[in-house]
C-alpha positions as CSV (number, residue, x, y, z in Angstrom):
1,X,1.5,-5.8,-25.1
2,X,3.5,-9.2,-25.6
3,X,5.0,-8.1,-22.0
4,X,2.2,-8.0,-20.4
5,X,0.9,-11.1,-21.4
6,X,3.4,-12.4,-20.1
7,X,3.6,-11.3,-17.2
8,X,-0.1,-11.8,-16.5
9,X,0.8,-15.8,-17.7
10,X,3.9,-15.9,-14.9
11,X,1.3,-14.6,-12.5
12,X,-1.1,-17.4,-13.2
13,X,1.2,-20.1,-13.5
14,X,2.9,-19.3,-9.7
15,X,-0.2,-17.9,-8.3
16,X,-2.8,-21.0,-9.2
17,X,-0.9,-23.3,-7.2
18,X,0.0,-21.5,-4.6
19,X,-3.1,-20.7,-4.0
20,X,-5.0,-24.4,-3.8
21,X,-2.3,-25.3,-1.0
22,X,-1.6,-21.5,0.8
23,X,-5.2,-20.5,1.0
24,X,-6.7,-23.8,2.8
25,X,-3.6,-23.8,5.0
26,X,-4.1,-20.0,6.2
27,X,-8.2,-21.1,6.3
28,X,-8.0,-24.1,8.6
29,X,-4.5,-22.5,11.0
30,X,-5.3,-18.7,10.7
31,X,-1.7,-18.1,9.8
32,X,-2.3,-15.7,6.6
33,X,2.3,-15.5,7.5
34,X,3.2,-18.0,4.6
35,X,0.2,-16.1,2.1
36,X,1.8,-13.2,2.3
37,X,5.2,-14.1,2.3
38,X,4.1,-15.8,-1.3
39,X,2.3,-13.4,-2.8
40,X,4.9,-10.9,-2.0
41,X,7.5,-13.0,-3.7
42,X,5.2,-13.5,-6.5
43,X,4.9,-9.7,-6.8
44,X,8.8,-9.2,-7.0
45,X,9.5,-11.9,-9.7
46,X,6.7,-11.0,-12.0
47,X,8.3,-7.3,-11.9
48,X,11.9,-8.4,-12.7
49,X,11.2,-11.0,-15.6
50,X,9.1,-8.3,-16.6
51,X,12.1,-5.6,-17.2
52,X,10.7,-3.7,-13.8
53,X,13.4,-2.8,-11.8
54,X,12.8,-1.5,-8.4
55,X,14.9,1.2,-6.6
56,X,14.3,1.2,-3.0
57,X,15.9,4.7,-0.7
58,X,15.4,4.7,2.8
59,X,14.1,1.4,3.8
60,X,16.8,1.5,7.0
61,X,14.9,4.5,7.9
62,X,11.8,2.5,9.5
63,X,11.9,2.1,13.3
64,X,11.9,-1.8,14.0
65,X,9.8,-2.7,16.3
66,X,6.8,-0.3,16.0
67,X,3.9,-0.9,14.0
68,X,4.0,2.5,11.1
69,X,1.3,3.7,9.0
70,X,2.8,4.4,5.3
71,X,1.9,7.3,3.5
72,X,2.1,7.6,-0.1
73,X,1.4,9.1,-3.6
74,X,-0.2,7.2,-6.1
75,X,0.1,7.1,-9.7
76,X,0.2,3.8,-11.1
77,X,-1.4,0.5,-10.9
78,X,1.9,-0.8,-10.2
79,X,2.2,1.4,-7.0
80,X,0.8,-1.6,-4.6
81,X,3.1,-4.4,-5.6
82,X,6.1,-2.3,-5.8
83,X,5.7,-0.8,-2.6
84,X,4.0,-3.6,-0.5
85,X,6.1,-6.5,-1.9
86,X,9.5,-4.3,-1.0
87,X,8.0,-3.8,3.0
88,X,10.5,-5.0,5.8
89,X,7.2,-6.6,7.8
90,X,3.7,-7.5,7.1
91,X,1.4,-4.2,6.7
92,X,-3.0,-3.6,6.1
93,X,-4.4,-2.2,3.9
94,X,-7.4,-0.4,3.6
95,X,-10.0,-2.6,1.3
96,X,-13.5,-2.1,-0.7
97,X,-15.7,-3.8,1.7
98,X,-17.6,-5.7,-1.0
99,X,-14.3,-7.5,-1.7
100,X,-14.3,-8.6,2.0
101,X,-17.4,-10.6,1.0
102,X,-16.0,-13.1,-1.9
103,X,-16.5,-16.4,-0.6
104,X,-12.6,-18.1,0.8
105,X,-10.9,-15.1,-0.4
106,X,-12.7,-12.4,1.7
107,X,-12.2,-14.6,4.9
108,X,-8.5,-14.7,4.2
109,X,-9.0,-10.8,3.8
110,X,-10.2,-11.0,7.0
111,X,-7.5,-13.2,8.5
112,X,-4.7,-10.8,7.1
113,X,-6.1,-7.6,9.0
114,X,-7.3,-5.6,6.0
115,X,-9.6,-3.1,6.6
116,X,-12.8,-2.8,4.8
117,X,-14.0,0.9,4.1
118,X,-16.7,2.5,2.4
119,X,-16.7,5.2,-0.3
120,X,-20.1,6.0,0.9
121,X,-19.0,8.9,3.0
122,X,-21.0,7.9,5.8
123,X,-19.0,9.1,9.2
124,X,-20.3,6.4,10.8
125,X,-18.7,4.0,8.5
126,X,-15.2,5.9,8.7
127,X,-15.4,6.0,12.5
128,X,-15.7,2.2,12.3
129,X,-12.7,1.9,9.8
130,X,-10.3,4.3,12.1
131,X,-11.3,1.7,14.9
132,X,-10.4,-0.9,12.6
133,X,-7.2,0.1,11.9
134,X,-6.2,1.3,15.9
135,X,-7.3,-2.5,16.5
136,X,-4.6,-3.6,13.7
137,X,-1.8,-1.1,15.1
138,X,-2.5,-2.5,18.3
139,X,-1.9,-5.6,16.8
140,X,1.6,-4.7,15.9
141,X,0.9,-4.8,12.2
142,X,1.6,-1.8,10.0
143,X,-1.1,-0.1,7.5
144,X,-0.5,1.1,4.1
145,X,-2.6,3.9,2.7
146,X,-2.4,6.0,-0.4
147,X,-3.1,8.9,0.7
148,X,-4.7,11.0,-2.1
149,X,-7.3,8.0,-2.3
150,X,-7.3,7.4,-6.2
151,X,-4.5,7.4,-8.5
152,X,-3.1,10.8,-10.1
153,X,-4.3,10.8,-14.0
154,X,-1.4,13.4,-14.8
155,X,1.0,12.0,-11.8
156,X,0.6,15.0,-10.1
157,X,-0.3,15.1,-6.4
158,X,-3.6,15.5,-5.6
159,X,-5.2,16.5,-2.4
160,X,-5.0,14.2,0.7
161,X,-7.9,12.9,1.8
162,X,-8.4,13.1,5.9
163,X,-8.6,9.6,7.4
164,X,-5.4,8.7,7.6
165,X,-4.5,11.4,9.5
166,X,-7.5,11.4,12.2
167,X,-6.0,7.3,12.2
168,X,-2.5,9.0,12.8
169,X,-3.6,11.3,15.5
170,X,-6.2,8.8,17.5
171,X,-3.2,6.2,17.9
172,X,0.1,8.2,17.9
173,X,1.8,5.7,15.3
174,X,4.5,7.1,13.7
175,X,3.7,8.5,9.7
176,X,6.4,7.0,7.4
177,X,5.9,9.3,3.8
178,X,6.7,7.3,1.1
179,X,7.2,9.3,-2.7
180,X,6.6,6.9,-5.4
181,X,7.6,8.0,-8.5
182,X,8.6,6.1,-12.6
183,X,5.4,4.1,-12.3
184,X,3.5,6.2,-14.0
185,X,5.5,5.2,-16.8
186,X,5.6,2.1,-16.2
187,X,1.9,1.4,-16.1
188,X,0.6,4.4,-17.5
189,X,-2.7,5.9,-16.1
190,X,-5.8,3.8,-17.6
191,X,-3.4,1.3,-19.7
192,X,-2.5,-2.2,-17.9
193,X,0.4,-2.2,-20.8
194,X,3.9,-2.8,-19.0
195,X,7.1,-0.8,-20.0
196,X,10.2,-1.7,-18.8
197,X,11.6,0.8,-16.3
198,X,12.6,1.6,-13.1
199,X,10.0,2.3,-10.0
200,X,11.5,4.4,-7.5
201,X,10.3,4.3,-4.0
202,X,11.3,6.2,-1.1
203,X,10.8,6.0,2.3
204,X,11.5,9.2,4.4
205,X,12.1,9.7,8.2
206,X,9.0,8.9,11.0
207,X,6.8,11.7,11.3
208,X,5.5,11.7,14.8
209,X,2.0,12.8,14.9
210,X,1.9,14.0,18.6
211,X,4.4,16.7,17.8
212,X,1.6,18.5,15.0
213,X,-1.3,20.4,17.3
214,X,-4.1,19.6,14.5
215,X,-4.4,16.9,11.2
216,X,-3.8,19.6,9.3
217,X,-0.7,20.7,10.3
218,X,0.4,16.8,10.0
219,X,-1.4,16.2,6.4
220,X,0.8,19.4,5.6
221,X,4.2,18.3,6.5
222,X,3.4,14.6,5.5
223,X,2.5,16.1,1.8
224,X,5.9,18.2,1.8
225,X,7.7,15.1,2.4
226,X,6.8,13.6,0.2
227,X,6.7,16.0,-2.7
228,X,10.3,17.0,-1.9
229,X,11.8,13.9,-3.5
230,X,9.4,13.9,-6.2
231,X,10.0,15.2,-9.5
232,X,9.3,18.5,-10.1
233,X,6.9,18.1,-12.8
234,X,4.9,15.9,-9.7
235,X,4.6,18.3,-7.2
236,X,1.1,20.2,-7.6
C-alpha cells in the first residue's frame, strides 16, 4: 500500500503544476501537443519510481505515416498508461461522454480528438461515434481501443465487442493487435494496490481490414493475434 501512495503523491506533485500552465495554454492555442507529451511523460515516471518496468516488442512494426487503430486486451487498470504513454505518435481514445462535459477538462477532451461514446446501446449513438472516429483518422491521428470493452476479472479474454471493427472496415485503417499481458499482476483486478513487476506489451504486424470479406472474419484474426503471444493461461 506504501507504493501506491506513493505513487499517487509523485502523480500529484508533477501533475498539479503542470496542469495550471499546460491546460490554459492548450485552452487559449488549441495545441493539446505539449498536454500530451506531459502527461505521457508523467505516466512513464510514476511507473518506474514505482518498480513498473515496461517491456515493449514490436513497436518498429507500426507503419509511419498512417494513422492505425490499436487493438488490445485489457486486464488491468494499468493497461492505459502502459500502453498509451509507450505510443510512437499521439492516438484517441474512445471516452464516457459525461466526462466530455467537466468544465476546462472536457474541452481539452475535446481539443485532443477523444471520442465520446455511450454505453447506452443506442445505434444511433454508435453510428455517431464510428463517424467520430473516421473524422479523427482522417485527421491523421491514431485511436486506441480495448477491444473486449471492460477489463478481464480472471485475465482471460473475453469476447470482442463490434465497433471497432465496423470503425476498421468503414475507413480501411490498418488494425495494429496489441497483447498486453503482467498487469494483471501488477494492478490486480478490483485493487488500485501497485506491485512491482514487469508489463509486457506487444504490438503485432498491421492487419489490413480490406483483405477480410466481413467484421467477423477481421474480429477473428485480430483476436488470434493477439491471443498468440499471450500466456496460455489468457487465452479463453
Amino acid at each position: 500500500m506504501i507504493v501506491s501512495f506513493y505513487v499517487f503523491v509523485v502523480i500529484l506533485v508533477l501533475a498539479i503544476p503542470a496542469a495550471v500552465v499546460l491546460i490554459p495554454f492548450t485552452l487559449l492555442t488549441g495545441n493539446v501537443g505539449p498536454l500530451y507529451a506531459t502527461g505521457c511523460w508523467i505516466a512513464r515516471f510514476a511507473m518506474r519510481v514505482s518498480g513498473i518496468r515496461v517491456q515493449i516488442q514490436g513497436r518498429e512494426r507500426i507503419p509511419a505515416g498512417r494513422a492505425c487503430i490499436f487493438m488490445a486486451n485489457h486486464v488491468s487498470n494499468l493497461d492505459a498508461p502502459a500502453l498509451i504513454a509507450n505510443l510512437p505518435n499521439r492516438t484517441s481514445v474512445f471516452l464516457k461522454r459525461p466526462l466530455m462535459k467537466i468544465p476546462i477538462l472536457g474541452y481539452a477532451f475535446k481539443l485532443a480528438g477523444f471520442i465520446p461514446v455511450d454505453r447506452t446501446g443506442d445505434a444511433t449513438e454508435a453510428e455517431l461515434a464510428v463517424a467520430d472516429a473516421q473524422r479523427v483518422l482522417a485527421a491523421g491521428l491514431n485511436i486506441t481501443t480495448f477491444v473486449e470493452g471492460m477489463r478481464s476479472p480472471h485475465a482471460k479474454l473475453l469476447p470482442f465487442k463490434k465497433g471497432p471493427f465496423y470503425l476498421a472496415k468503414d475507413s480501411g485503417a490498418p488494425c495494429i493487435p496489441v497483447s498486453i499481458y503482467g498487469t494483471e499482476k501488477i494492478i490486480p483486478w478490483g485493487s488500485m494496490r501497485i506491485h512491482p513487476g514487469t508489463a509486457h506489451v506487444i504490438f503485432h504486424a498491421p492487419v489490413d481490414p480490406t483483405n477480410y470479406p466481413t467484421r467477423d472474419d477481421l474480429s477473428d484474426v485480430v483476436r488470434a493475434v493477439i491471443a498468440s503471444a499471450l500466456p496460455e493461461l489468457m487465452r479463453a
